[in-house]
Each structure stands twice: as C-alpha cells, then as structure tokens.
C-alpha positions in Angstrom: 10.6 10.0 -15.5 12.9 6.7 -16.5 14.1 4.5 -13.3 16.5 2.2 -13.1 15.1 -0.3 -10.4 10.9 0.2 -10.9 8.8 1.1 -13.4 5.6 3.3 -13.4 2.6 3.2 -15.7 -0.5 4.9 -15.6 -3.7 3.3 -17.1 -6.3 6.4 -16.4 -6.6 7.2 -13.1 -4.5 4.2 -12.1 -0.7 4.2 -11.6 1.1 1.1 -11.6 4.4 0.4 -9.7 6.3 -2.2 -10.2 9.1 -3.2 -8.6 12.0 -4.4 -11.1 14.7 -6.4 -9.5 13.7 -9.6 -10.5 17.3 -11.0 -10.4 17.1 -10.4 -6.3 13.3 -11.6 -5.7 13.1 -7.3 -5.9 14.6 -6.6 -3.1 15.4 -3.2 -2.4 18.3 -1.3 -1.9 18.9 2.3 -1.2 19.0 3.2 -4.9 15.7 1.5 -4.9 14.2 3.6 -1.9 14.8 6.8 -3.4 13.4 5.9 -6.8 10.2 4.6 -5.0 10.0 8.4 -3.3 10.3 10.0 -6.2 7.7 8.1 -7.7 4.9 8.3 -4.8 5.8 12.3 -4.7 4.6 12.5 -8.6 2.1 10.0 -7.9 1.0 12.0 -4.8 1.1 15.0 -6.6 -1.0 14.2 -9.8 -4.6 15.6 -9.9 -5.3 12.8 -12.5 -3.9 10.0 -10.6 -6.6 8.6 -7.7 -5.4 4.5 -7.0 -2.6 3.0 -7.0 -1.1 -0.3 -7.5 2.2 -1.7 -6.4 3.7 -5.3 -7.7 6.9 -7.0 -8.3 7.9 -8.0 -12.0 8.8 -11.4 -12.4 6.7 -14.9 -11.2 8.7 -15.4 -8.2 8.4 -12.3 -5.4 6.4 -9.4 -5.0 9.8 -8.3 -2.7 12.6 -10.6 -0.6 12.8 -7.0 1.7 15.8 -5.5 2.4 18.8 -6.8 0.2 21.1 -8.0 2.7 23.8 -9.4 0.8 24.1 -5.1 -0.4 23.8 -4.2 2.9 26.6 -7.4 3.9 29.3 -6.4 1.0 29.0 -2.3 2.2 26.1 -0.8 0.0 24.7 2.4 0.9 21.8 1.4 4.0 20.3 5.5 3.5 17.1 6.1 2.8 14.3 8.6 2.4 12.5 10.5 4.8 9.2 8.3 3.8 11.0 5.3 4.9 11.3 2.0 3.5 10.9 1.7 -0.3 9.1 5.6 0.0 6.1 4.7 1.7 6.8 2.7 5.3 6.8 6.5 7.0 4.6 8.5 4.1 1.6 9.5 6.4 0.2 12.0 4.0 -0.5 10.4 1.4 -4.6 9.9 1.3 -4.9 8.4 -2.5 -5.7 4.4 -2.0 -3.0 2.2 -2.8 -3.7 -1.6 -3.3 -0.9 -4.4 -3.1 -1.0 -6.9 -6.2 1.6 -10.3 -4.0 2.5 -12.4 -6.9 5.0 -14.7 -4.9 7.5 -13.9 -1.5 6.8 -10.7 0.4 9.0 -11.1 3.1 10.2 -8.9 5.8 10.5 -5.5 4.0 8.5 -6.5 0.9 5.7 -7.4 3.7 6.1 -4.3 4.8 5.6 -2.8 1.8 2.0 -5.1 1.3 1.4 -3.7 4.9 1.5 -0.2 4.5 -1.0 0.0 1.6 -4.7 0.0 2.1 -6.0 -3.6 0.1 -3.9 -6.6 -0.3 -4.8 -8.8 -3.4 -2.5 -11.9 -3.1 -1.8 -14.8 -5.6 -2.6 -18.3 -4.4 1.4 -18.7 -3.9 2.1 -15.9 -2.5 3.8 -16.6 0.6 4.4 -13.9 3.9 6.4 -13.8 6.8 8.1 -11.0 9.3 11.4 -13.5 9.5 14.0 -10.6 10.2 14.7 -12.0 13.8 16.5 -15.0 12.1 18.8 -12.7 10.7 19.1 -10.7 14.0 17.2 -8.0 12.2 13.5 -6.7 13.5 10.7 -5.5 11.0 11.0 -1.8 11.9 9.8 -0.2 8.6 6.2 -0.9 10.3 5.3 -4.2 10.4 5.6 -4.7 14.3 3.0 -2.0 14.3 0.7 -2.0 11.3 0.3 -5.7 11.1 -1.2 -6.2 15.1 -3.5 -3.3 14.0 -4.8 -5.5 10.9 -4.9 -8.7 12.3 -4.9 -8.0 16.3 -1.9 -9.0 18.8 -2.1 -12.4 19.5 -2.7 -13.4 15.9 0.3 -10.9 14.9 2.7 -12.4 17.4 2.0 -15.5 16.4 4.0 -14.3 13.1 6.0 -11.8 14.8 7.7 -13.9 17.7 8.4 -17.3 15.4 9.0 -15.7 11.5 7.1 -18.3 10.1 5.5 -18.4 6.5 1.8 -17.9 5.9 0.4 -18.8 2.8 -1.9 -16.8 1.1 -4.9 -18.6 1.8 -4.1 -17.8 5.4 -3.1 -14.5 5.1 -7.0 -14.2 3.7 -8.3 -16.3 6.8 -6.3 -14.0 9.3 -7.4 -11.1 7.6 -5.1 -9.1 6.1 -5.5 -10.2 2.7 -8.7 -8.9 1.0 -8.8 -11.5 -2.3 -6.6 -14.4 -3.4 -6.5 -15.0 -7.5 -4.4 -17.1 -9.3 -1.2 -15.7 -10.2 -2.3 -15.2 -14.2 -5.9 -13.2 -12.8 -3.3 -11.3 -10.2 -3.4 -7.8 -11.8 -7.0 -7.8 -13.4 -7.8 -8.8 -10.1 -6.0 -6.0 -8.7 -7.1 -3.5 -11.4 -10.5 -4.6 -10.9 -10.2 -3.4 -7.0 -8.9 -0.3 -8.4 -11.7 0.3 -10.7 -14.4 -0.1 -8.1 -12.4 2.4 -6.0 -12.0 4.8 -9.0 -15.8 5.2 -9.7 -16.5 7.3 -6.7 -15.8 10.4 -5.4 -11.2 10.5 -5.6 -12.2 13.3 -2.9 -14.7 11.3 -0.7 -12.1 8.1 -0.8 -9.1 10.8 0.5 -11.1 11.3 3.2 -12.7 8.5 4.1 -8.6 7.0 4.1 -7.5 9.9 6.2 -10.2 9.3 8.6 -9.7 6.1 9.1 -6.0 6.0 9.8 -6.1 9.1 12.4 -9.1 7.8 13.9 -7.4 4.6 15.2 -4.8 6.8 16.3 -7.1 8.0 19.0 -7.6 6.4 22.2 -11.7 6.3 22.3 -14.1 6.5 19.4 -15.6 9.5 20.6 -12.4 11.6 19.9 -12.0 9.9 16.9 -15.6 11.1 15.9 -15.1 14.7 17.5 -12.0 15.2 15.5 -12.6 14.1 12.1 -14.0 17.1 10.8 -10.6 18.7 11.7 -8.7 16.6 9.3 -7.5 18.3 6.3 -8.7 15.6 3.5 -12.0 15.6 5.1 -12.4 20.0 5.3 -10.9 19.3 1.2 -14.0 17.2 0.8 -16.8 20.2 1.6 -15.0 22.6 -0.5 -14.4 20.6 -3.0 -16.7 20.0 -6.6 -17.0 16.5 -5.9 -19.4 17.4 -2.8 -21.7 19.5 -4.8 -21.9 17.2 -8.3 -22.9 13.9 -6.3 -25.8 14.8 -4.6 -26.8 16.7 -8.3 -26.2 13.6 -10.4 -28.1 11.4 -8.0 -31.3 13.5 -8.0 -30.5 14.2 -12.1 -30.6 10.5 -12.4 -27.0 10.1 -14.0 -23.4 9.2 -13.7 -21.5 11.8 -11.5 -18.9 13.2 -13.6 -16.2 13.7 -10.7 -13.0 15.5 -10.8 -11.3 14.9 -7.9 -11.1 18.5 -6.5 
C-alpha cells in the first residue's frame, strides 16, 4: 500500500517503518496515526513478517511527537483505536519491534521508542518527556511504560523536570539497549533484528506476550501460574515450530522455522 506520511519496506522477515515528515522533525499528525495503523495491521497480519523496525527519515529526528502547531491552527487531533502513531494502545501485537533513534524523540516520538521492545539509539539522539512545558502530559504511555523500564525515581527524574537525556544516558539508565553512530544506525538495528529472526518467530511471540502480561500481575507466582493461559504461548505448543527445534537440534542442523 502507498502512504503519504511513512514508508514501509520489507527486507525478508523484516519490515521497516519509517516515519517521513522530515520537514516537521516527523511529527505526527492524525493523518499520520491512521497510516501508522494501517501499516502495523498488515504488518501484524503477515505470516512472513516476524521483526520490526521503526525510524525517522532524515538526520535530524526519529519524531518531535505530537505536531502542535497542526493541532494550534485547528487540524484534526483523532486518532486510532491503537493510539498514538498506531501502536501507544496496540496490546496484541506479539511480533518484536525494535526502535532505530537517529536524532530527537521527544514527547510522542519517545513514546513511540517506548512502546517497542529494543531501543538502538544514535550517539545524538537526544530524549525527553517535555509535554508539561507546553501544559501537555505524556499520555500515549510514557508516564507508564517508562517507570516500568527504568524504575520511578529514575523516571521522575525525567518525568517531573522534561529535561533532555542524551543517548549515552539513555543506555546508562537503561532503556536504551546499544548506541551506534548515526551512519551504523540501521545496520545496527537490522543486526538486532537478525539475531531476533533466527529463532523460533513463534517462541519470540511468546516469550513477548509473556513478558508484558506477566508484569501486569501483582506477584510472580501468578505471573508463573498464568502464563500457560496466554494465547501466544498455547500458539507455541501447537504450532510446527515446537516440534522442528527439538528435531533439528538432535539432527544436528539449522531449524528450518516457519513461524506457525
């Protein structure tokens, strides 16, 4: 499908997304939202599509968030059911997604680098929850994903100032996995997405989905108790993948996987 405001490609199993509003740091607009829907609904429902990778075109942002000067002259503040640019409220989707920062994620667009799973950063990328000096608060998740990453303190140290962390600090606080120089960015983050696309597309859906609903519950011994309940994870024991692993491995060869 063509878009006007992102671009998708797929490399193999990999889909990239890009998002293409370079003139406004990417920041996104309602237009924007439901393209970025669209897009994780194909992604989501490809049987040959198992990571993906999200970006900003240009040298400058990965995203400047929500485009308040469209919101300021009038423009159209709906968006999808899955929230923010598609994905701030998409809780079923198990596939691995992997943020590739090259440059500002700020307010939304950190929310964006929030809600995937790995966060590769260039060494200029720069983040920051600043929506409170704009009267605004970080409501597509950030007030709520980023304590979880990071822990509260640290997170309100962010949170309750809006100040600007580097990446180098984003690494040391944890929520960055890898910083790269903004020319290695997206081998970088295509060599994350390799790793995760040798194994098992149906052992990584549930080992996601188990992961995220597990820190939903209040002690780890429901979270153990009830993770055989959880739909990605009952997908994984009925699926091919389950049986060809533990063949290849005593066969002594690559396991040919196919994701179902």
């Amino acid at each position: 499908m063509a878009y006007e405001f992102i671009s998708v490609e797929r490399e193999g199993p990999v889909t990239v997304f890009t998002l293409n509003r370079p003139e406004v740091m990417n920041a996104v607009h309602s237009p924007m939202h439901f393209e970025m829907d669209e897009a994780f609904n194909a992604f989501n429902a490809d049987p040959e599509q198992w990571v993906g990778i999200i970006t900003g075109a240009g040298e400058r942002a990965f995203s400047a968030g929500n485009d308040l000067k469209n919101q300021a002259t009038g423009g159209s503040m709906a968006m999808p059911k899955s929230g923010f640019a598609g994905l701030a409220q998409r809780f079923d989707l198990n596939k691995p997604l992997i943020a590739a920062v090259n440059g500002v994620a700020m307010g939304g667009g950190f929310e964006i680098a929030l809600a995937c799973d790995i966060i590769v950063a260039s060494d200029n990328a720069v983040f920051a929850l600043p929506e409170p000096r704009v009267g605004l608060a970080a409501l597509a998740g950030g007030l709520h994903r980023l304590p979880r990453a990071i822990g509260t303190k640290r997170a309100m140290g962010m949170i309750l100032t809006g100040r600007r962390v580097s990446a180098a600090e984003g690494h040391e606080l944890g929520f960055v996995n890898e910083v790269s120089t903004q020319a290695d960015l997206m081998a970088t983050a295509k060599r994350w997405a390799g790793q995760v696309a040798e194994l098992s597309p149906m052992s990584i859906r549930a080992s996601k989905e188990a992961v995220y609903r597990g820190l939903d519950e209040p002690t780890l011994e429901g979270a153990i108790a009830g993770q055989n309940r959880y739909p990605a994870i009952s997908a994984l024991f009925r699926s091919e993948d389950f049986v060809e692993g533990p063949m290849a491995f005593a066969q002594k060869r690559a396991p040919n996987w196919k994701g179902k």
